[in-house]
N, C-alpha and C positions, 0 to 999 in steps of 0.2 A: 215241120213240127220242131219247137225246139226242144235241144237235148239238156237234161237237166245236171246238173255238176257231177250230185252223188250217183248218178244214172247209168248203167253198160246200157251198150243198146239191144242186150241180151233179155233186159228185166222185161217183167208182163207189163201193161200199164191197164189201168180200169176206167172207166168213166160215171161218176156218180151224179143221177141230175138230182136237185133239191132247190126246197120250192126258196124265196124270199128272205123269210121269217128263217125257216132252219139255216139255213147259211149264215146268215147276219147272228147271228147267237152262238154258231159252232167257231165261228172266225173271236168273237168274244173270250169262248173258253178258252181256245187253243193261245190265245194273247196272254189270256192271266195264266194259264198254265205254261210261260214262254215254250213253247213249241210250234209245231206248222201241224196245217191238218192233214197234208199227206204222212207227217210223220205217229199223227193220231190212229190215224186209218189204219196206218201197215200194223203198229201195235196192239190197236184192237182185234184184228182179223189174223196175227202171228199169236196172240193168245188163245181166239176163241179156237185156231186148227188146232193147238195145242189140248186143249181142252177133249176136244171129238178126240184126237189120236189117243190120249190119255186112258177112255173112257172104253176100246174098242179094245185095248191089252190087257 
């Protein structure tokens, strides 16, 4: 598997399957939004733990 630049080989990695259509659209946004979709992903998912921890203090 290769190892990725910003990557330790310590980090968890996840695997999302998606269908077609959603890929082709999220690959769109993440373009006009110059960003990458793993760097979408980690943001959305470091916010929404954010959120739950927020909500439980």
């Amino acid at each position: 598997m290769a190892k990725l630049s910003n990557a330790t080989s310590r980090e968890p990695m996840i695997h999302v399957h998606l269908d077609d259509k959603t890929h082709r659209r999220l690959k769109i946004m993440v373009a006009q939004k110059k960003t990458t979709i793993q760097q979408l992903v980690k943001d959305l998912i470091r916010r929404k733990v954010g959120e739950s921890c927020k909500r439980k203090t």
